[in-house]
N, C-alpha and C positions, 0 to 999 in steps of 0.2 A: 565514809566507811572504809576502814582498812582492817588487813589481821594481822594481831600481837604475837599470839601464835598457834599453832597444830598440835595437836598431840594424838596419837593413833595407838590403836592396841587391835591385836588381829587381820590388820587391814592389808591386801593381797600387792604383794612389791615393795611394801614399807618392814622396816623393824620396830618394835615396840617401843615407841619414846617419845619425847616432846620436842616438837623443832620451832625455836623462837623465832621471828622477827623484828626484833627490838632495836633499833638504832642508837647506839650507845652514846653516843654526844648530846640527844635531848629526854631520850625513855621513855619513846612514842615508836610508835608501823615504822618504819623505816620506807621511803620511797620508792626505793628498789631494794630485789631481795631477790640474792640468785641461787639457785640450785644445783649442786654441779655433781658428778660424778661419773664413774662407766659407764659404757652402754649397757641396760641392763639392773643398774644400782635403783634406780626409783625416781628418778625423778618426774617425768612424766605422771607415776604414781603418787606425788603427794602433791600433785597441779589437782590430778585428781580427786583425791583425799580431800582437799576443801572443797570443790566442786559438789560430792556428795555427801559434806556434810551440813553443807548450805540446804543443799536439793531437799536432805531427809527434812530438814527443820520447817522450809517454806521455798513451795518447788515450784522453776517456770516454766515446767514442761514434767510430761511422764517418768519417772525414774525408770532407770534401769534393775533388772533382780536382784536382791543382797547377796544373793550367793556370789554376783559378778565381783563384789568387795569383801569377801573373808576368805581368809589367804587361807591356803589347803592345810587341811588338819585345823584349823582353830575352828570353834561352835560358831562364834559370832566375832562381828568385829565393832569396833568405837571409834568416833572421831569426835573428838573437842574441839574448840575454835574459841579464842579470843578474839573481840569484834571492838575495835575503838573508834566509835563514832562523832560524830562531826559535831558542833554546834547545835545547825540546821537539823539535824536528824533527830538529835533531842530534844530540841522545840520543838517539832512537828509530833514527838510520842510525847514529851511529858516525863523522859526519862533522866533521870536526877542522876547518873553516873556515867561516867565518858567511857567505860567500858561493860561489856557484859560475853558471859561466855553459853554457845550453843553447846547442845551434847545431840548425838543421833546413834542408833546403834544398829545395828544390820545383823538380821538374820538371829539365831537362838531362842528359848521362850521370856526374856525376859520384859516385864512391863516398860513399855518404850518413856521417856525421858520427858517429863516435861518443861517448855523452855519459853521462856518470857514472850507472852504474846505482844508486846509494844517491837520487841527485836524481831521476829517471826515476822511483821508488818514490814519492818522493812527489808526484812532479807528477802520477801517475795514480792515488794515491788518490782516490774521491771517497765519503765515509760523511755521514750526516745527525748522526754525533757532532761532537759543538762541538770535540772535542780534537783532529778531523780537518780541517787546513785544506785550503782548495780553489779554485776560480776559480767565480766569477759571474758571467752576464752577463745585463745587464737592455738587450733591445735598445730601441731609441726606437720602434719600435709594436707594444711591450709591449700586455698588455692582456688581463683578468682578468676571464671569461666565468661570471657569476652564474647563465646558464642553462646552459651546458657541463657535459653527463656527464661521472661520475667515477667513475675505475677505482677502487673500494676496495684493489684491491691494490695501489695506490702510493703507500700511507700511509707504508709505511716505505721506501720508495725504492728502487726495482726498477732493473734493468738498463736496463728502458726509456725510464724517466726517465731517467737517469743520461746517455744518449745522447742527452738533447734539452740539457741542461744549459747548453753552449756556442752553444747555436741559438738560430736568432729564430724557434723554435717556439712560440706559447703554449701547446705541449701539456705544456709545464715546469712550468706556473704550474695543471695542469686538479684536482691534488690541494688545494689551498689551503682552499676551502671546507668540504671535510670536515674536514681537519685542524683548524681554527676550531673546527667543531662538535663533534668527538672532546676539544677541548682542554676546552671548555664544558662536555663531560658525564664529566669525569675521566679521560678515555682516553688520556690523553698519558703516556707511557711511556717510559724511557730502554732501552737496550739489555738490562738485566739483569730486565725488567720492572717496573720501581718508579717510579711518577707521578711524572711530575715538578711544579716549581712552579705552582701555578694561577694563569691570571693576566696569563700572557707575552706572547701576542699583544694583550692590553690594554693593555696596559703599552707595549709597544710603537707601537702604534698611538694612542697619546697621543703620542709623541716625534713624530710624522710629522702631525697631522692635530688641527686645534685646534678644527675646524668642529662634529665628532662625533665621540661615544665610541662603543667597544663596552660593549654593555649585556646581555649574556645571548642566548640563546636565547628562540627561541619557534616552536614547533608549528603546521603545517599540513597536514591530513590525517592520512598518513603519516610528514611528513618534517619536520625540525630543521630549526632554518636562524638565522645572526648576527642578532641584534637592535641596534639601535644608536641610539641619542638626541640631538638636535640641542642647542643651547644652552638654548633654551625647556622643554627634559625632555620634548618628543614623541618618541614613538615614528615607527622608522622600520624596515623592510627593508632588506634587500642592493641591490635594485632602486633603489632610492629613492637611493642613493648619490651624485655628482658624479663624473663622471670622476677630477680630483683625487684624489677620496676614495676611489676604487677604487682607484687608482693606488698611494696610501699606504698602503692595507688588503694590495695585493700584497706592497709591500717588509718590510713588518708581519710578516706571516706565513711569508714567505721566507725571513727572517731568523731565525726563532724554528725557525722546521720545518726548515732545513737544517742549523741547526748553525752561522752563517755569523758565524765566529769567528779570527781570526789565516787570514783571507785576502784575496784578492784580489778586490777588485769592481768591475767594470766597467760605470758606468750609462752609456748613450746618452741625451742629451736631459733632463736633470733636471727642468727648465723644461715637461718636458710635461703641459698640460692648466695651467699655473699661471703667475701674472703674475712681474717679477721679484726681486720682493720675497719671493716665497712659494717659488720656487726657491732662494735661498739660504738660508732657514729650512730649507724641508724637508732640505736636505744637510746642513745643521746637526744633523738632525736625526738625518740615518743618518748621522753621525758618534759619534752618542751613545748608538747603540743598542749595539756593544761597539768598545771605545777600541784593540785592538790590529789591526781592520782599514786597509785600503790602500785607497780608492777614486780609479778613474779615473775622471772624470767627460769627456765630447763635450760640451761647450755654446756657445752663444753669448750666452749670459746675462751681462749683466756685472756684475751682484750676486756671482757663483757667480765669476768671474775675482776677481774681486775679495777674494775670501777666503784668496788664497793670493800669498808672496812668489813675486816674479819669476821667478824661477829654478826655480819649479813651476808656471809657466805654460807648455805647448807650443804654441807657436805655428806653426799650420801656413797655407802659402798666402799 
């Protein structure tokens, strides 16, 4: 599942128009697709903008009020969405065209949209299986609390979660550390019960983060907890970590614990905590952790614009 593209009318930080994603060398989603403008111009608003126009159609968690999305002075607002689907997605509905387009509309009297219930099935799936694609969003004051309690019950991703998913909750992100430590001590498990590869979040968080490894575990009192190693082979804690390095630990493990596979990812801010040289490695980097996702990146990094032909730059403002 990737988007072709947005188009918004009424919708609160955007202007009235159609912002493509189209990658002009094959005329399919483009892999990456960046956002750029002032601070101020929208960008974050049309990370947004699909967010709730996905939500309106097939939602995995409470919506927010419509009034929150119709920009002052208009009655209502619209968001469309082109949606180009995988293979897989349309063998599992039955769906005989590689694209199809949502419509959602917020707020005003008019009779709400109806929109293809095989698409609505999978716009509201959200499963931590890889086979199950979904939407992400990593908002720009993200941020991945070493001392935040953890519900053990949302190792395998409860309702609860599920509902903070598209929020700039970090209560999204409060399962991570255990699942590390679950992963460390064999407890990673696929749906049928059987381990999976050991290794992943390592693996991963090599692709993101060149400063330090994950290095094992190690015991304090009662409790597990990541161990991790600088260049020098010192030993280090989760504490000890750099912003950055938190940072890359989150996408690390988001990416391995959800599944987050043939979808749609939405980062705010790539650049945060990181110079801009280190920004466009690092998206380099979640580019390479699996090759069939979609990322929208907000930045004003010009390393990270720079990574993409014109035509996959939205210029906003």
């Amino acid at each position: 599942m990737k988007v072709q593209r947005v188009s918004v009318d009424g919708f609160r930080g955007l202007p009235d128009k159609a912002f493509p994603f189209i990658d002009p060398s094959n005329g399919r989603a483009g892999s990456l697709v960046v956002v750029t403008g002032a601070t101020g111009s929208g960008k974050t608003s049309l990370l947004e903008a699909i967010i709730a126009g996905k939500e309106k159609v097939a939602a995995y968690g409470p919506m927010r009020p419509d009034t929150t999305y119709v920009r002052p002075g208009a009655g209502a607002a619209k968001v469309k969405i082109v949606w180009e689907l995988s293979d897989a997605e349309r063998g599992r509905t039955g769906l005989g065209v590689p694209t199809l387009e949502s419509e959602a509309m917020f707020g005003g009297s008019l009779t709400p949209p109806v929109n293809d219930p095989a698409l609505s099935a999978v716009l509201g799936e959200y499963s931590l299986d890889p086979a199950s694609s979904k939407i992400e969003y990593f908002h720009a004051t993200r941020r991945m609390n070493p001392g935040q309690p953890v519900d053990a019950t949302q190792l395998s991703g409860g309702l609860a979660e599920r509902a903070l998913r598209l929020t700039r909750d970090d209560g999204k992100f409060s399962a991570l550390v255990k699942y590390i430590v679950a992963a460390g001590l064999g407890l990673d498990v696929d749906a049928e019960g059987q381990p999976r590869q050991p290794g992943r979040v390592t693996a991963a968080f090599a692709k993101l983060c060149s400063t330090k490894k994950l290095a094992g575990l190690y015991r304090v009192g009662d409790g597990v907890f990541p161990g991790f190693q600088d260049k020098a082979g010192r030993a280090l804690g989760l504490t000890q970590l750099s912003d950055g390095e938190l940072d890359a630990l989150l996408f690390a493990a988001s990416f391995v614990r959800n599944g987050i596979r043939n979808s749609v990812v939405l980062v705010d801010t790539p650049e945060l905590h990181r110079s801009d040289t280190e920004a466009r490695e690092f998206v380099e980097g979640l580019l390479s952790l699996e090759e069939d996702n979609q990322l929208v990146v907000a930045t004003r990094s010009p390393a990270v614009i720079g990574m993409v032909p014109r035509d996959l730059v939205v210029q906003l403002g």
